[in-house]
VMD Tcl script that draws the C-alpha trace (Angstrom):
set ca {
  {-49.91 -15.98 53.14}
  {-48.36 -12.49 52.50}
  {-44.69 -12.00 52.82}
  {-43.44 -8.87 54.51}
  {-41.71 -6.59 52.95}
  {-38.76 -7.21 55.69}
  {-38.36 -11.46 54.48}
  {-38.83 -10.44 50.80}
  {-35.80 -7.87 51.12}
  {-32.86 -10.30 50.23}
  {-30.33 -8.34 51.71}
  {-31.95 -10.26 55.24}
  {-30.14 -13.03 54.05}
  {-26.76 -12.25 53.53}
  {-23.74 -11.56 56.22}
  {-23.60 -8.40 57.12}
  {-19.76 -8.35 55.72}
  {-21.06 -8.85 51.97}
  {-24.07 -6.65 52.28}
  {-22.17 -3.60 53.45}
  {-20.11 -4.32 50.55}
  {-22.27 -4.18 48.04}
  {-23.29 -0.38 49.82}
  {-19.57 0.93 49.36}
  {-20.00 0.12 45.87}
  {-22.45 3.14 45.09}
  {-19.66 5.56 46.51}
  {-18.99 8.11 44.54}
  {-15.20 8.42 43.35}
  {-14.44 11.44 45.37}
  {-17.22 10.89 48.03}
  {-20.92 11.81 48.99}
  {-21.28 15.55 48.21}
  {-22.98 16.80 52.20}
  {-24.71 20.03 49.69}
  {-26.90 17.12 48.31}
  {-27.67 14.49 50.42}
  {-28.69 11.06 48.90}
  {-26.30 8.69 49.41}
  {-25.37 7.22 52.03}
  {-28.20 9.09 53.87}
  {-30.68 7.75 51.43}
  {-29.94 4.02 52.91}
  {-30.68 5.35 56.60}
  {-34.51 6.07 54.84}
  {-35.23 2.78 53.43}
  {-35.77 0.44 56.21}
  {-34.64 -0.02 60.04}
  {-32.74 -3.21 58.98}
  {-30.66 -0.98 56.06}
  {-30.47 1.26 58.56}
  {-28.04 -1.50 61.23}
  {-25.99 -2.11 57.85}
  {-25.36 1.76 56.97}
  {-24.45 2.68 60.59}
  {-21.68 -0.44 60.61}
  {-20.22 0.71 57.78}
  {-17.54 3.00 58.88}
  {-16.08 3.10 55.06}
  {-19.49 4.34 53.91}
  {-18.80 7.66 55.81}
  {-15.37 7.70 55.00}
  {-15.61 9.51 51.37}
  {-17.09 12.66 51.97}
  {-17.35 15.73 49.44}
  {-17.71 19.11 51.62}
  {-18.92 22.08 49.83}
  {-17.71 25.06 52.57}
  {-20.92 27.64 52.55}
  {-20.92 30.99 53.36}
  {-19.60 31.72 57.46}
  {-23.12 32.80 58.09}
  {-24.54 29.48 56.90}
  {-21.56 27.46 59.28}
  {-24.50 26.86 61.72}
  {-24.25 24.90 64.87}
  {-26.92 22.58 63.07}
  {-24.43 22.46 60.32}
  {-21.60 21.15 62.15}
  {-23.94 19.00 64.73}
  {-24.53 17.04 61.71}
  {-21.21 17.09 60.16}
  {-19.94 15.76 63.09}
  {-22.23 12.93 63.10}
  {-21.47 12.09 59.53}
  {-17.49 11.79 60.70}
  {-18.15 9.95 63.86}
  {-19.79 6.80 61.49}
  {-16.48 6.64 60.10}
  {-15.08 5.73 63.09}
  {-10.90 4.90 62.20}
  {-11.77 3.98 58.90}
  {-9.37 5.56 56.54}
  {-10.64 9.11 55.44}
  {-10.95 11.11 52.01}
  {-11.98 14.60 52.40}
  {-12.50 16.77 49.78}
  {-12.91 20.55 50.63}
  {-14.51 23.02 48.01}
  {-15.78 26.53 48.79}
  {-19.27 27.51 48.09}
  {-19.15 29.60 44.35}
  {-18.29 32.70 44.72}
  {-17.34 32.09 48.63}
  {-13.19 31.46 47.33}
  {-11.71 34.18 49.17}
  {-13.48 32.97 52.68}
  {-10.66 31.90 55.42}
  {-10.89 28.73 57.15}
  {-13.61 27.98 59.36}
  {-12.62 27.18 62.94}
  {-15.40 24.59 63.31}
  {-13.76 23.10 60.61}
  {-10.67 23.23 61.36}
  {-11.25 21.50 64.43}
  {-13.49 18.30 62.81}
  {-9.82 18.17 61.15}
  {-8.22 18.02 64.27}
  {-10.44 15.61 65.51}
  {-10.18 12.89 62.60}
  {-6.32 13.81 61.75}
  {-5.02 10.41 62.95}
  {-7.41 8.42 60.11}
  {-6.94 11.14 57.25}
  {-5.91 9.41 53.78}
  {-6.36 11.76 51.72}
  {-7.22 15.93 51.45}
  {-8.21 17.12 48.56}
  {-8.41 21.07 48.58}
  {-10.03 23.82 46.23}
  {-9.38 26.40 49.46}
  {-5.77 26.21 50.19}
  {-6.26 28.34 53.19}
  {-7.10 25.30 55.12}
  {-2.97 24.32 54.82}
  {-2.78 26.30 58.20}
  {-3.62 22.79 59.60}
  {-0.47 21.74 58.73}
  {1.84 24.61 60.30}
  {-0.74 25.56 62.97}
  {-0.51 29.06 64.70}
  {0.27 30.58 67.86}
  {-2.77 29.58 69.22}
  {-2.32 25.71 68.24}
  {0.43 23.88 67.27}
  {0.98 21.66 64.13}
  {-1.48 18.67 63.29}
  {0.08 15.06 62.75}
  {-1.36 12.97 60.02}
  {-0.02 9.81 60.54}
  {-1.76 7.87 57.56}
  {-2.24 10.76 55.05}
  {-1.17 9.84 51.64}
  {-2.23 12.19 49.14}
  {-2.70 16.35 49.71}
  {-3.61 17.92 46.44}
  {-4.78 21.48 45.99}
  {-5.99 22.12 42.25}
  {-8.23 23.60 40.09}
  {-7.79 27.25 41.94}
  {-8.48 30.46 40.37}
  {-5.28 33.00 40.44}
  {-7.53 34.96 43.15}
  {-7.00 32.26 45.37}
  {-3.47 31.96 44.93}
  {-1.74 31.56 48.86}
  {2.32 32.34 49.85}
  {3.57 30.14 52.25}
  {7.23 30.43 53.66}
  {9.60 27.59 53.38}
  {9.04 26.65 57.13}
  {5.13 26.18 56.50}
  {6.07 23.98 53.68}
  {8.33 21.88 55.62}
  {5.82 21.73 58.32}
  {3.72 20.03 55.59}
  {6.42 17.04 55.09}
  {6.88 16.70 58.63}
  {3.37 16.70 59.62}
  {2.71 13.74 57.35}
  {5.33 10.99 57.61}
  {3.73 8.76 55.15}
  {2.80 11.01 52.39}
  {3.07 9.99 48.94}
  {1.42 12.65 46.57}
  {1.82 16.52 47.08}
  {0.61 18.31 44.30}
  {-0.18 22.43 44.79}
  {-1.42 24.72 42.13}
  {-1.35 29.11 42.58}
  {1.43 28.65 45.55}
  {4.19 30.55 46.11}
  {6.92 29.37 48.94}
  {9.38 32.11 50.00}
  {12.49 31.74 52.01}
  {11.92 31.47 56.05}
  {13.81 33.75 58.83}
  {16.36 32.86 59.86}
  {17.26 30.05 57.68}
  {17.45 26.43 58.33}
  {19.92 24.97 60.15}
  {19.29 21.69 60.45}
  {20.36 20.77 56.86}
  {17.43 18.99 54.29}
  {14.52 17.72 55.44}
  {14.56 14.16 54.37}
  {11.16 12.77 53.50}
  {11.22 8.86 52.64}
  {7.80 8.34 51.36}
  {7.01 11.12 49.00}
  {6.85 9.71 45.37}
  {6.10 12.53 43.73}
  {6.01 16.37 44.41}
  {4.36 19.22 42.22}
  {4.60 22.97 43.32}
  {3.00 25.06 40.64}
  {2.90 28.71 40.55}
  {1.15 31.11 37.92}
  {2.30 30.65 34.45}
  {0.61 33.70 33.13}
  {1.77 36.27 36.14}
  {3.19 39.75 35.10}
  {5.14 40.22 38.21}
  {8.72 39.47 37.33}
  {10.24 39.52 41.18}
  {7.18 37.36 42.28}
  {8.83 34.67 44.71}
  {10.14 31.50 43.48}
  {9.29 28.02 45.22}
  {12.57 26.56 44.12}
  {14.25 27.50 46.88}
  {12.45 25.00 48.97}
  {14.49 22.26 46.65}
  {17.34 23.19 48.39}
  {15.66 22.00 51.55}
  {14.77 18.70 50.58}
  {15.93 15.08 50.08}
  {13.57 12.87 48.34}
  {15.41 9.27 47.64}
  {11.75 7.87 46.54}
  {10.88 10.85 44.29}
  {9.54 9.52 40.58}
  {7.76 12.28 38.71}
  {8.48 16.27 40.66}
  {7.37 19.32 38.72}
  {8.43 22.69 39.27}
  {9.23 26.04 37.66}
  {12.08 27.47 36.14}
  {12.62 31.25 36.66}
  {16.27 31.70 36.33}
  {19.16 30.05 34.91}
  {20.68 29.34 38.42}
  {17.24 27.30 38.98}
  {19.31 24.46 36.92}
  {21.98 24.13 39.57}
  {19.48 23.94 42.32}
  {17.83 21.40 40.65}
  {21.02 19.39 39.99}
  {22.09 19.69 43.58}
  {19.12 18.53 45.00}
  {19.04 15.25 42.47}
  {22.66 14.83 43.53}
  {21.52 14.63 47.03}
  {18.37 12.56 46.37}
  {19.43 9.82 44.38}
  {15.82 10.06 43.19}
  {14.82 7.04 41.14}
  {12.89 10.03 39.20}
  {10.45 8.60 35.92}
  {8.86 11.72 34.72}
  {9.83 15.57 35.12}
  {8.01 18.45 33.94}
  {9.44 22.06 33.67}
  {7.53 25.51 33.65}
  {8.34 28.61 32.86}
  {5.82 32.38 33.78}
  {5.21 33.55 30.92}
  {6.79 36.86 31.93}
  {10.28 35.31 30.92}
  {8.94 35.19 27.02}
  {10.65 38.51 26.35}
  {14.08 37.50 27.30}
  {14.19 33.63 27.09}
  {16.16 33.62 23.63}
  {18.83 36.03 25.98}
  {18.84 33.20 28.02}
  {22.90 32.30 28.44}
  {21.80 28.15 29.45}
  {24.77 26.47 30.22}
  {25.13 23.25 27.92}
  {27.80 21.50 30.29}
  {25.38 22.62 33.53}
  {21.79 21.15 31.66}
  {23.99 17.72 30.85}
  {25.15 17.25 34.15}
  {21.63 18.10 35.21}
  {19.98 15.61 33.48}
  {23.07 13.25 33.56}
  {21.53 12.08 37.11}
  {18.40 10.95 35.57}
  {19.02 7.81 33.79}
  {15.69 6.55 34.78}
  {13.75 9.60 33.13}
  {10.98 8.11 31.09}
  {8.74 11.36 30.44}
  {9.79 15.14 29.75}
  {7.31 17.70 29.35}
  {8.23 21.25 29.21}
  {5.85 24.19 29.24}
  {6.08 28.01 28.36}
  {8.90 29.89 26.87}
  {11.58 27.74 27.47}
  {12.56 27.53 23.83}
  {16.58 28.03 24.56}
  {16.50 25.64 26.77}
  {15.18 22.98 24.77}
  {17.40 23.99 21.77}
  {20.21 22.57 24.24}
  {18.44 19.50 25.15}
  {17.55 18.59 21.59}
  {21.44 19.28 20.77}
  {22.43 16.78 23.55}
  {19.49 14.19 22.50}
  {21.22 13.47 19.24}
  {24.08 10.93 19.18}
  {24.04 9.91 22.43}
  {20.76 7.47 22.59}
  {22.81 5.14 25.35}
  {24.59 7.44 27.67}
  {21.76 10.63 27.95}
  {18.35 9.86 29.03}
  {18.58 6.29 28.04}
  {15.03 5.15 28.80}
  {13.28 8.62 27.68}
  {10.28 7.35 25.75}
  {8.11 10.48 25.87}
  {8.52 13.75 25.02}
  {5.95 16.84 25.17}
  {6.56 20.41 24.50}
  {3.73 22.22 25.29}
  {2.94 26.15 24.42}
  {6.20 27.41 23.65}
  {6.75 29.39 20.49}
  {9.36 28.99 17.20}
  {10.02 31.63 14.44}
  {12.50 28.97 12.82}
  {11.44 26.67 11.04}
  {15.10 25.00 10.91}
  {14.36 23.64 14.67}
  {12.34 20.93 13.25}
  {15.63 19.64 11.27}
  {17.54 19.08 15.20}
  {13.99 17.94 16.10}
  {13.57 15.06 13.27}
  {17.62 13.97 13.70}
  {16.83 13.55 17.43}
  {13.98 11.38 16.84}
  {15.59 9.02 14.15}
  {18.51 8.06 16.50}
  {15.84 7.02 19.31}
  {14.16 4.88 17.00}
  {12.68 2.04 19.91}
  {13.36 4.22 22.34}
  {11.34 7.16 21.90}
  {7.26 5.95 21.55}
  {6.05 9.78 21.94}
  {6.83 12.84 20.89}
  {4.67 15.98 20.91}
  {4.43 19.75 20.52}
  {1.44 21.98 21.17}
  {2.13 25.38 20.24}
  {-1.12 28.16 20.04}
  {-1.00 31.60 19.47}
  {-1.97 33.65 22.88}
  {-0.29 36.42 21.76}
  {3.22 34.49 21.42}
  {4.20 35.40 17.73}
  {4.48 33.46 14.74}
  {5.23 30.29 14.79}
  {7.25 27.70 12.55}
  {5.69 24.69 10.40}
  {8.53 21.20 9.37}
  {10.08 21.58 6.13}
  {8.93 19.03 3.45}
  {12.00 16.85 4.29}
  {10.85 16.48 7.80}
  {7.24 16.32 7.19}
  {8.03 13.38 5.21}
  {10.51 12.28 8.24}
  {8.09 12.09 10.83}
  {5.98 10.12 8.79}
  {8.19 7.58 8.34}
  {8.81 7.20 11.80}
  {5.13 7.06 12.77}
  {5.21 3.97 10.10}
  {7.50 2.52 12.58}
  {5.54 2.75 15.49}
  {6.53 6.57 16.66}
  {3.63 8.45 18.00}
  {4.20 11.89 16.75}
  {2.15 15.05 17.81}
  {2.08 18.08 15.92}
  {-0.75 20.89 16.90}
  {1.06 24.34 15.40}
  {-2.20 26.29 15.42}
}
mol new
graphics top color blue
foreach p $ca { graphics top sphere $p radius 0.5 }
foreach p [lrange $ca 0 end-1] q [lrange $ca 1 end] { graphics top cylinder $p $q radius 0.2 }
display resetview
């Protein structure tokens, strides 16, 4: 007697529960890429019985990689079948991962697209963007009023090329916070917020959930004036807030950022600080205020990572200063800290640099510095005496990072 292919297929005998799990299994980590259809389609090809299992398995269609064409090649066909491919999610909870077609970056959104957003905001995890023009979902326009994304708990836009870069006012950002009550990760390369008109009046926006908040702008701009996104801090209350990364442009950036931590009570682990590149020239003019970077960092007691990137050398000269001798009352718990592509003539830093260290002995597991040249002028190499410092301290059990080239 010859079996059929049907009773020798052994998914046949097992629930349907434990065979769709063993399908989710072959997603890919940021979902099926709809330019190159395989999986899950493939399954919908194999038999009528794999077929029943694909189709009742919302989660299946619930990771989906969308490569944004050209407009001309937004077809009706296009989004007829897009639309099916959503619809098999049903309310399962969604990632969705927009990237523009090469060369297609400076397309705006698509309003077919838009509105399979709208349709599937209520089960939207997660939005991944390489097109940040598709944040007008989130403020809306005068045609259509702000989306709600009830579940949504990660919006990151990354990986963008400076000709993508998009302003938004501080309004449109807040209109992001309020739009999704439960997010937990914001994180937005090549943005710019600038002040709204009139200004708020309803006092900071106070957002329980997020965790932790990145706003990056260009680090290599030449436009001095270019608008800062700091001002949105002074918006904001974050009481859950554990790693935030923004830019410093000014000196008075310092006291925004102390206010807001005074407000926030954040329970904040890791901080990074940027500087554009345009503030090279006059950083070392920089008057920083010792007493107003301690009581800055006096509210973080928690901090357990520092990283600080571009040319905030005078800066860090005052944080190094504070470091030393005072291991139990500033930045306690710090355990890591990276400097990354600033720039040193000196080579008397490293002496502040290796007295820091040996007082945080068991405190401090990592410290690094990544200097290169990009046009930023010489830079400085440890003396003998700390050389043969840091080595010690790597002996007992310091990680230390040195890349001066």
């Amino acid at each position: 007697m010859t079996l059929s292919c049907s009773t020798r297929d052994p998914f046949i005998h097992l629930p349907l529960e434990i065979a769709s799990e063993i399908f989710t299994h072959c997603i890919p980590p940021y979902g099926a890429d709809y330019a190159r259809p395989s999986y899950p389609l493939l399954l919908l090809n194999i038999c009528s019985f794999w077929t029943q299992i694909a189709l009742a398995t919302p989660k299946l269609w619930a990771n989906l990689y969308l490569r944004i064409p050209a407009p001309v090649m937004i077809t009706p066909d296009f989004i007829h079948h897009l639309t099916r491919w959503l619809a098999r999610s049903q309310s399962f909870p969604l990632l969705l991962f927009l990237c523009p077609k090469e060369n297609k970056a400076k397309q705006g959104p698509h309003p077919e697209i838009i509105q399979l957003i709208t349709v599937h905001a209520h089960h939207l995890r997660e939005l991944r963007l390489r097109c940040c023009s598709y944040l007008v979902v989130f403020s809306g326009s005068p045609s259509s009023p702000p989306l709600h994304f009830p579940i949504l708990k990660a919006l990151v836009a990354k990986h963008l090329r400076r000709d993508q870069k998009v302003i938004l006012t501080s309004d449109e950002f807040v209109d992001i916070l309020l739009g999704a009550p439960s997010l937990s990760i914001l994180d937005v390369h090549m943005i710019s917020i600038i002040s709204s008109s009139p200004s708020d009046e309803h006092g900071p926006v106070v957002h329980a959930a997020l965790t932790s908040l990145a706003i990056r702008e260009d680090i290599y701009r030449s436009d001095s004036d270019s608008p800062s996104h700091n001002n949105i801090l002074s918006l904001l209350t974050l009481p859950c807030l554990t790693r935030l990364s923004f830019q410093i442009n000014r000196t008075d950036d310092i006291a925004c950022l102390t206010s807001f931590l005074q407000r926030s009570s954040s329970p904040l682990k890791k901080l990074e600080l940027t500087s554009a590149y345009h503030n090279m020239a006059y950083d070392s003019n920089y008057h920083w205020n010792p007493n107003a970077i301690e009581r800055c960092f006096t509210l973080l007691p928690t901090l357990i990572a520092l990283e600080m990137c571009g040319p905030l050398t005078a800066m860090q000269d005052v944080l190094i200063s504070l470091l030393v001798g005072n291991e139990s009352t500033f930045l306690p718990d710090l355990a890591e800290f990276k400097i990354v592509r600033a720039f040193r003539e000196e080579a008397g830093w490293f002496v502040g640099v290796a007295s820091m260290l040996q007082g945080r002995v068991g405190r401090m597991k990592h410290f690094s510095v990544l200097w290169s040249g990009h046009g930023l002028g010489p830079v400085s190499t440890p003396l003998d005496a700390q050389w043969e410092a840091f080595r010690v301290l790597e002996g007992r059990g310091m990680r230390i990072e040195l890349n001066l080239g």
